[in-house]
C-alpha positions as CSV (number, residue, x, y, z in Angstrom):
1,X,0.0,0.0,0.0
2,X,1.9,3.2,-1.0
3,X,1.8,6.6,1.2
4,X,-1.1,7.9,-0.6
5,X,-2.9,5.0,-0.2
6,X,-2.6,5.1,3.6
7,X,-3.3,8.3,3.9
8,X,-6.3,8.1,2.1
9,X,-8.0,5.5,4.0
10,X,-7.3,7.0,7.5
11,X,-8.6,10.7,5.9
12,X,-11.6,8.7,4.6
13,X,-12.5,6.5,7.6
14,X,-11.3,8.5,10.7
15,X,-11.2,12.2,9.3
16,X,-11.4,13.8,12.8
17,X,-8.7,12.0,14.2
18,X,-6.9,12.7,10.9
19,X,-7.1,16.1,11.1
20,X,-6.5,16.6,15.1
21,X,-3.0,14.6,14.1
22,X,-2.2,16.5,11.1
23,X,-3.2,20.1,12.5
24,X,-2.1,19.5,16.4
25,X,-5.3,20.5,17.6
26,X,-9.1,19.7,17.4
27,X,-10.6,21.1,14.4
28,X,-14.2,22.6,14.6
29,X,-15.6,21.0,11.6
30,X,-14.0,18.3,9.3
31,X,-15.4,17.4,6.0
32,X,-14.2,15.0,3.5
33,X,-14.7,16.5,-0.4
34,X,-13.5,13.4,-1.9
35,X,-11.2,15.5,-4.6
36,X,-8.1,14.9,-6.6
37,X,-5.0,16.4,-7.2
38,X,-4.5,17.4,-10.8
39,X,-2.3,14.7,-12.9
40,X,-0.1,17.9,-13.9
41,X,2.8,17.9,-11.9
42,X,3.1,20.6,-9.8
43,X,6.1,23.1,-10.4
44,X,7.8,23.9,-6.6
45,X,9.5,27.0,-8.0
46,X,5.9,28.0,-9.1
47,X,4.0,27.8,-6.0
48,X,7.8,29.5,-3.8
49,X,6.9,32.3,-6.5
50,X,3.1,32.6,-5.5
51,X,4.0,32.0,-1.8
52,X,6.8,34.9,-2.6
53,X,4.1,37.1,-4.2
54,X,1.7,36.7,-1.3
55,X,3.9,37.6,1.3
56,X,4.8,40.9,-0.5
């Protein structure tokens, strides 16, 4: 089962325990919108260049 896989299942079947682990701290709401990342790879210099233009 690879990474994604795992991660998956635990977001899926346990989302608020999920998200307590991830975020350190009890969320008020969890919901689960069952989406997918785009097949496109994602460029890191592009998002350090939006984070970059954000932050300015």
């Amino acid at each position: 089962m690879s990474i994604d896989n795992v991660c998956r299942y635990l977001s899926e079947e346990y989302p608020e325990s999920f998200a307590t682990w991830l975020l350190d701290r009890t969320p008020a709401d969890v919901k689960d919108l069952k989406t997918e990342l785009s097949v496109e790879p994602v460029r890191a210099d592009c998002i350090i260049l939006k984070i970059c233009l954000l932050l300015n």
